[in-house]
N, C-alpha and C positions, 0 to 999 in steps of 0.2 A: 947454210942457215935454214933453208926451206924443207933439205930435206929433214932436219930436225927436227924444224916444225909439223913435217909429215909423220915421222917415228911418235912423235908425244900424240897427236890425236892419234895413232893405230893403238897407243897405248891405253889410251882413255875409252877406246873404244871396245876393250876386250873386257873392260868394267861395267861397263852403261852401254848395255848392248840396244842396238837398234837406234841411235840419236843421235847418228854423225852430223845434221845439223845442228841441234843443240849443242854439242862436244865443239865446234867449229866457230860458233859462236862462243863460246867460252873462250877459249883461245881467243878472238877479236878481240872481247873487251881485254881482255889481262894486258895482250901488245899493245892495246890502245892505251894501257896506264889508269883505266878505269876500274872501279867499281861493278862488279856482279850481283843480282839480286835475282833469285832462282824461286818460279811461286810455282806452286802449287799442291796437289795432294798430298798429306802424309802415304810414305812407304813406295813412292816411285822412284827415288833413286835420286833425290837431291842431295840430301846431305855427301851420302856416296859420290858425287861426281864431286862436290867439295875438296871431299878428301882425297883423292885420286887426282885430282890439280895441284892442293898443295904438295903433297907426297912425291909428284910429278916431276913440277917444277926445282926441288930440293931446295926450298928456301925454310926460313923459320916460323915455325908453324904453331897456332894455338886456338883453342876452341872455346865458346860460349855457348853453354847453355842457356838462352833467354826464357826468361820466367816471370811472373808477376810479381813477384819479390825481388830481383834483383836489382842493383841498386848503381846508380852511376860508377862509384867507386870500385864498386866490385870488377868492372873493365877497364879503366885509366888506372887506377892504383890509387892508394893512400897515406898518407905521411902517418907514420906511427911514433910515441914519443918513447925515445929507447933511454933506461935510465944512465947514469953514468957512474961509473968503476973507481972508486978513492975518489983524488980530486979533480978526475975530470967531469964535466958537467954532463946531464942528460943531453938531449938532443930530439928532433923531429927527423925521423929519415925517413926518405921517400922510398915505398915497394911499388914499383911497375906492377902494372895488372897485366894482362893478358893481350891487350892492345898494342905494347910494345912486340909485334913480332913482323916479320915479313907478312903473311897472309893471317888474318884473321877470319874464323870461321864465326858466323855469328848466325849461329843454329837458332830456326824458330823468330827471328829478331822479333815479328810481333807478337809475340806473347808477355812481351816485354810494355811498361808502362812507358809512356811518352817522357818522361822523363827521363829514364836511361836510354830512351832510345837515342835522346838529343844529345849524349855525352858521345855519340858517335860523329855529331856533325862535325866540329873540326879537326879530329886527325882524318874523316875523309877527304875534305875539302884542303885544308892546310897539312897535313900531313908531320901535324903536333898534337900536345896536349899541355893542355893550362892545369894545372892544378895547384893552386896554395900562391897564388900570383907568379908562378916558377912559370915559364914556360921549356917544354922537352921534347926534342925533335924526334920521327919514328923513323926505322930503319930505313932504308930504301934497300929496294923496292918495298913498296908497302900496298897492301889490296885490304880487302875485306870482300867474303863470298858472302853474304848471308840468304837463310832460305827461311822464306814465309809460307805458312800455308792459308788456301783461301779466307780471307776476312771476314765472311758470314760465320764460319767456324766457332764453336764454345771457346772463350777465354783469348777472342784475341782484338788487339788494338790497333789500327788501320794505321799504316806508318802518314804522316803529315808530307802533304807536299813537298817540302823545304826537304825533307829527308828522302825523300822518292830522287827527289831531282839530282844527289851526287852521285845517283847509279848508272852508271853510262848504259845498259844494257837491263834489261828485264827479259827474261827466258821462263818459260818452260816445258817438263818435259812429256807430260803427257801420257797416257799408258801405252805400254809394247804393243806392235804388234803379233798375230799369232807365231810368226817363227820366232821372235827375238825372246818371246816371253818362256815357249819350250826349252829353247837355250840354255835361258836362263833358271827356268826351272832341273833341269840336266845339269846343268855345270856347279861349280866348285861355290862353297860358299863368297860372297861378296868380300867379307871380313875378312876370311882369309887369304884373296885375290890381292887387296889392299897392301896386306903386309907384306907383298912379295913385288910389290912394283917395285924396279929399279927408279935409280933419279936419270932425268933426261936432261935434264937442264941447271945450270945454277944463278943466281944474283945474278954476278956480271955478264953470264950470255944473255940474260932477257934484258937488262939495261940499255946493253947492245943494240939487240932488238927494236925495242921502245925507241929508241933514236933513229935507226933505219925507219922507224913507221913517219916521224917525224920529216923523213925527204923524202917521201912518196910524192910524185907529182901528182898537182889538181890542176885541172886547165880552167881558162875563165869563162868555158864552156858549162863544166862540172858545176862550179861555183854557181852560176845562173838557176841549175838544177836544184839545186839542194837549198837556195832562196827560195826555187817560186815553190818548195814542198813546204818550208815555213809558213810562206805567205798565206799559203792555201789551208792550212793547219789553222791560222788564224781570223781566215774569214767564213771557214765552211759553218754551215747550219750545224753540222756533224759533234759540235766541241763549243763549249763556254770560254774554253779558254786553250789558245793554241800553244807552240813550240815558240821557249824564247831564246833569246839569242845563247845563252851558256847548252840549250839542246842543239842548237845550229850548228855550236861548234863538236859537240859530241858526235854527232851527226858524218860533220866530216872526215874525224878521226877515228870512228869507226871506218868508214870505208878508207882510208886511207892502209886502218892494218887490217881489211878484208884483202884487197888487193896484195900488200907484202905475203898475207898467207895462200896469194893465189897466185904466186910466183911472177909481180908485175914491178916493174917500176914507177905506176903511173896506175892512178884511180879512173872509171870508169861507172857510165851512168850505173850498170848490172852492179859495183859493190853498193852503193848509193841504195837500192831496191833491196840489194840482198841485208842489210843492215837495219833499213828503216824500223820496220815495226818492232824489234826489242829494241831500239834507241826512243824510238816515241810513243809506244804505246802506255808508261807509264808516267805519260808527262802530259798526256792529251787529257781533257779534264769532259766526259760523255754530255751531250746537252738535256737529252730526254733520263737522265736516271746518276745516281750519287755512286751507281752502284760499278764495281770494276768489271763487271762481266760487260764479255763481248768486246773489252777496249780494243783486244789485237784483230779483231773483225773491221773494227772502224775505222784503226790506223793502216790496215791494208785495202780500205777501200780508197780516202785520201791518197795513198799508194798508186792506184790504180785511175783516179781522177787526172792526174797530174802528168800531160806528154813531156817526154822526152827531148831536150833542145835541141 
């Protein structure tokens, strides 16, 4: 299993050159059964890692383009009334949107009005969708990557707390460095790298997976650790508003599937550190500014305030 897990990041990494930490992190939250939310600049290679995970992974896959128009329905789906034939009667049938798939890409999410953004809150959190008093369960596995770009940015909507919060993970990736970007300028189109990725994985080995991460041992050592970084999250000058218990437990489920992909049986204060800041940086709320710059500076100093049990 590990070395699998070692083959899909080589593989991701021959796409998204230079960001085997971020690629590594990807990975974490997927194992962990979490949510991805990838920020930053347009044209660095977010969406691209998107698709190079779903593609990857070989589950079922579908993309959103978020836009100021678009409309709740346009990703849950819509009952449309279909007429009916001699003497059977019309009828309302329900069309799945886009959200019905193993991984959902939700390209741009804020660009999107707050309104449709909300039509993502419960099939992330419940892993349904309401629609027409119906309720409809989505596949499993089920994720959603989506990529925002900085929110000062023309035309976009700063996602709401409530919605920040079912992202187990916040990444990004920042521009190459000088080798990876020559590479990358040298090598093969991206798009067409994409289309040639093999599948590494399917459903049921990541299921697998996700449940190994689930018997990862924490000692009651770990556990003390990963309190007093709450605790401190909540009392520092640093933050209006600190880490609540549904990040606590993110928290530890990240390092739990840091460690499975660090070939452990058993979590360790180093996954704890190596997880922290995309599990908390976009849950930490800045004291001096509204603004999200600088959050993963702040949550790696918290990080860094905090010994070791």
């Amino acid at each position: 299993m590990a070395h699998s897990l070692e083959e899909l990041a080589a593989q991701l990494s021959q796409v998204i050159l230079g960001k085997d930490t971020a690629i590594r992190q990807s990975i974490t939250c997927l194992l962990a059964g979490g949510h991805l939310l990838i920020e930053d600049l347009p044209g660095v290679g977010k969406t691209t890692l998107a698709h190079a995970l779903a593609i990857s992974l070989g589950l079922r896959f579908s993309r959103v383009q978020f836009t100021s128009d678009l409309l709740p329905g346009d990703v849950t789906g819509v009952s449309v009334f279909e007429r009916g034939h001699g003497e059977t009667p019309g009828k309302f049938v329900f069309h799945p949107g886009p959200v019905f798939a193993n991984v959902l890409l939700a390209d741009e999410v804020n660009r999107a009005t707050p309104k449709t953004q909300s039509a993502l809150l419960e099939a992330m959190e419940e892993r349904q969708v309401s629609v027409d008093g119906v309720t409809r369960p989505l596949p499993e596995p089920f994720f959603v990557i989506a990529t925002q770009n900085p929110f000062h940015q023309v035309g976009t909507f700063p996602l709401p707390e409530s919605q920040l919060d079912r992202f187990l993970m916040c990444i990004e990736l920042g521009y190459p460095d000088q080798r990876a970007e020559r590479a990358l300028l040298e090598g093969q189109d991206r798009r067409v790298l994409l289309r040639q990725l093999p599948t590494m994985l399917d459903a049921q080995t990541l299921l697998h997976m996700q449940s190994e991460v689930a018997s990862i041992h924490t000692s009651a050592a770990l556990i003390d650790y990963v309190q007093a970084l709450v605790n401190a999250s909540r009392t520092s000058p640093l933050f209006n508003e600190g880490l609540s218990p549904r990040g606590a437990l993110a928290l530890l489920q990240a390092a739990r599937a840091w460690a499975l992909l660090s070939r452990r049986d058993h979590a360790l204060p180093e996954d704890v550190q190596a997880v922290f800041v995309p599990v908390a940086n976009h849950r930490l709320r800045a004291a001096q500014s509204s603004q999200r710059a600088g959050q993963r500076e702040l949550a790696a100093q918290l990080l860094a305030s905090v010994a070791v049990p």
